[in-house]
N, C-alpha and C positions, 0 to 999 in steps of 0.2 A: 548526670555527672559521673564521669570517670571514677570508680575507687581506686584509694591511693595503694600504689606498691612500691614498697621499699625491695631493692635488688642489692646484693650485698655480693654480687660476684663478679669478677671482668668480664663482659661482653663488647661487641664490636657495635660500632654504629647502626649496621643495618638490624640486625637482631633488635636494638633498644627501640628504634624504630620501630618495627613490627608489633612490640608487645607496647608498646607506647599508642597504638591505636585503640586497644583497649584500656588501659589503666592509667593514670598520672604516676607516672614516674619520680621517683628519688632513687637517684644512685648513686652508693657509696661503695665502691671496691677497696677502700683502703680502712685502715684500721682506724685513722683521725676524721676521717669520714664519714664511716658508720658509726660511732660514737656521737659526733655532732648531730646526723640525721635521728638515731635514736632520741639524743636528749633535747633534738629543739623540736621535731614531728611527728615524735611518738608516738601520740594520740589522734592524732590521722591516720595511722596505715589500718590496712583491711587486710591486705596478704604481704609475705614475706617471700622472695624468692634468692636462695642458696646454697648451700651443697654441704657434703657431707663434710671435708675439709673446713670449710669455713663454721658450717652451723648457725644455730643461735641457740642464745644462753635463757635461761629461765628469768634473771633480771631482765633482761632487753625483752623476754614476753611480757613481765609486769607492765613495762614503761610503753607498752601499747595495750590499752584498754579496746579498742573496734576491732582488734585482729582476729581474723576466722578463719586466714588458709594460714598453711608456711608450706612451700614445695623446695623440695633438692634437684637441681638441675641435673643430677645425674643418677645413676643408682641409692649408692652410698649418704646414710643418714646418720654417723654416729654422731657428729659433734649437735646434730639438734636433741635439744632437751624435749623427748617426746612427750613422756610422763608428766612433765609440766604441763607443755600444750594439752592433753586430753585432759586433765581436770581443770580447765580455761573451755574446753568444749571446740578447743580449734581442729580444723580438719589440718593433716598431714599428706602430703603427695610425693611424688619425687618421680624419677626418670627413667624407671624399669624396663628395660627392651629396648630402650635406643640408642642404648652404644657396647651391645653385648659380643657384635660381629667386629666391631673394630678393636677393643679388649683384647678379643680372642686374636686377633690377627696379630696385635702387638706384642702378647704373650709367646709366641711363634716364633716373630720377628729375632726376642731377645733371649730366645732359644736357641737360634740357629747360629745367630752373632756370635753369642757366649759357647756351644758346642765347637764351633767350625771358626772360633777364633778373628771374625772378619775382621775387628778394628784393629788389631795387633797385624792381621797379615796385609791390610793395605797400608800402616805405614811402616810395615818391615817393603813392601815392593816399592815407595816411593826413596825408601832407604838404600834400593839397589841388593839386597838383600834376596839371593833364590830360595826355591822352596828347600833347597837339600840341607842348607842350615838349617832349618825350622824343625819344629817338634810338629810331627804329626796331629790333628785334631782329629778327631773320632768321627763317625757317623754320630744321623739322630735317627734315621732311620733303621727302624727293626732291634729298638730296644724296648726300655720301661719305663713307660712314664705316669709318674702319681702326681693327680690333681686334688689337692687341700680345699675341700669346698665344693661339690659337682649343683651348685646352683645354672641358673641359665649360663652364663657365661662360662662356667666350670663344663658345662656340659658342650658347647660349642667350641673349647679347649679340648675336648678329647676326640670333637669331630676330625679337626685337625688332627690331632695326635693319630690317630688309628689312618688316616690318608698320607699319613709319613711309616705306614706299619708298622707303630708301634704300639707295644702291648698296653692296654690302660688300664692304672689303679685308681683307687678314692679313697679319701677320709672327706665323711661326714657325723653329721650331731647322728644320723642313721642311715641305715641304706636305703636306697633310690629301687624301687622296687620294678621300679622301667629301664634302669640303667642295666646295659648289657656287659658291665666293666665289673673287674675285680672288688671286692670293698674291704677295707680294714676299719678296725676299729678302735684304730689309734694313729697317731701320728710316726711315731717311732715306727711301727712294725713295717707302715708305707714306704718310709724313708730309707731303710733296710733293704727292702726289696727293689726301689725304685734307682733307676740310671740317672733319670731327669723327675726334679723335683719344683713344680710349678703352683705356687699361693693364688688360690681364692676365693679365698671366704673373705669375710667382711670384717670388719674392724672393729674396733672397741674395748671394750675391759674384758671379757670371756678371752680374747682372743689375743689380748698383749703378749708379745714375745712365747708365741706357740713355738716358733722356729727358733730354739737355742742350740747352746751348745751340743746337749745330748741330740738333739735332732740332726745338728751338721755332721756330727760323727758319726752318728748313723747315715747318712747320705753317703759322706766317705771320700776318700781324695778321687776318685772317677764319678762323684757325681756330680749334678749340676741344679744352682737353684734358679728359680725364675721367680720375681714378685710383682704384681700388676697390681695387687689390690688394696693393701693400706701398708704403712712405713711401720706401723706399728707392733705387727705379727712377726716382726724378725728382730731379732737382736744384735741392733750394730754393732755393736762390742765386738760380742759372741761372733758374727759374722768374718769382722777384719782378724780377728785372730786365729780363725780357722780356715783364712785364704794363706795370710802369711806363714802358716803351719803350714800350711800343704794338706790341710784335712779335707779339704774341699776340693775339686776342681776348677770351678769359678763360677760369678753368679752375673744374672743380668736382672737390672730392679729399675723400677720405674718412681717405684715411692720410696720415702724415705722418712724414719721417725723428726726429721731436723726439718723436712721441707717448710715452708720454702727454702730453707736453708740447703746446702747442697752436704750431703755426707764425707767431709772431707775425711774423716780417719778410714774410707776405702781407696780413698785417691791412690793411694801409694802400694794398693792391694794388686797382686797378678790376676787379669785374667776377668774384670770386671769388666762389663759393658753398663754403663748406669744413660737411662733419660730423665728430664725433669714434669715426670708425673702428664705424659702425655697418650696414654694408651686408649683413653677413651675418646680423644679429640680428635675430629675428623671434620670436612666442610660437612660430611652426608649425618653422621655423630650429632653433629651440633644443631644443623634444622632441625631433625628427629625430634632435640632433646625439648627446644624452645617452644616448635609445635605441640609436643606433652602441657609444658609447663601452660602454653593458652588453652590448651583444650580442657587440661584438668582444671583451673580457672573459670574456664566458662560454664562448665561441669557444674561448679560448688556454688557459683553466682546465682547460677541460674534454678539452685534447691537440685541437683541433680548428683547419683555415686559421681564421686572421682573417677578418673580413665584407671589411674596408679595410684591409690590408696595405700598409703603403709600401716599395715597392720600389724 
């Protein structure tokens, strides 16, 4: 008999298929969804699969007494209640390394966008508008760029970075003793220093609203933010009122503390490029992540480590 999993995040047909040859499936991607599956098949699941956005709550562990995995589809696990889960004895997994090269690619992406202006100057050219009216946008190349966080992805952020030659800093909890990049040991003194300023570290209460006010000013009207990693680490506020100051030069942000909601009090900010929370999503991304999620499954069924263990 199949052990039951409950899946609490949107996937595609063929994906549910796949993991559907191992486990019986329930799946609830909505909010009235997983509530109903919670409170009417509780007591049937064995593992949990969802992500760091979505999570699960210390009650919804209660209300499943057989549970023994919960994996996060992706890297990021703040919204699961870990602490909980370990004194329940459930194993924790999640999706480390499988979407750290597309992240990194995204974070680039909305560098280049926000530096080099691209969505403002294609529809200033559908506008009929030449470049001689426009404000010049700057290189990215052969400046300074500080990444908050040089975890795997932080670190494949500065591969990049340094193949556009540019200088690289860090803020981390400590320095990287392999890292061949600058290090600070604070946020402020990077920010200072740095041209371009790219979030990733991870989310949660340690890290709410690291990028405030004092940090945009420190960045300064020639600099630029990038965020890929949780909506949480910036300060919307703080942010819309130091584009419309002009304290900033503009940012490009994939997350946002409102999502799914869209941040509207940036909408009317100069010089943003915003996506909707898609940096780690890729067709290659996404097999990577689902193959983790059956391996480390089969891993934990079978009495064996997880592939990705969060520790």
């Amino acid at each position: 008999m199949k052990p039951a999993l409950l899946i609490l995040i949107q996937l595609d047909s063929e994906h549910l298929a796949r993991i559907g040859e191992h486990y019986a499936i329930r799946y609830a991607p909505t909010t009235a969804g997983r509530v109903a599956e919670v409170a009417t098949h509780g007591p049937t699941f064995r593992a949990v699969l969802t992500n760091g956005t979505t999570g699960l709550t210390a009650d919804e562990i209660d209300a499943m007494p057989e549970l023994e995995l919960v994996c996060a589809l992706g890297a990021g696990y703040e919204n699961i209640d870990i602490a909980h889960a370990r004194t329940r004895g459930i194993a924790v997994g999640n999706g480390a390394g499988t979407n750290d090269s597309c992240v990194a690619d995204h974070a680039m992406a909305l560098l280049l966008a926000t530096v080099r202006r691209v969505p403002a100057l294609d529809r200033a050219t559908r506008d009929g508008i030449w470049r001689n009216a426009l404000p010049l946008p700057p290189n990215v190349s052969g400046k300074k760029l500080g990444i908050i966080g040089l975890g795997t992805i932080g670190r494949r952020i500065a591969q990049r970075g340094a193949a556009f030659d540019c200088e690289v800093g860090y803020h981390n909890r400590k320095p990287r003793a392999d890292a061949p990049y600058r290090y600070f040991d604070n946020v402020k003194a990077l920010a200072e220093w740095a041209d371009y300023l790219i979030i990733a570290t991870p989310g949660g209460a340690e890290t709410r609203h690291l990028v405030n006010t004092e940090i945009l000013r420190a960045l300064g009207p020639r600099g630029y933010l990038v965020n890929i990693a949780r909506g949480s680490v910036v300060d919307t506020s703080a942010l819309a009122d130091a584009l419309q100051a002009g304290e900033v030069g503009g940012a490009g942000l994939d997350v946002y503390e409102s999502e799914p909601a869209p941040p509207v009090e940036l909408f009317d900010c100069p010089n943003v490029v915003l996506t909707p929370h898609m940096a780690g999503w890729s067709p290659e991304a996404i097999n990577a992540s689902i193959q983790q999620f059956i391996e480390n499954a089969r891993c934990h069924f079978a009495g064996e480590p997880l592939v990705a263990p969060v520790n």
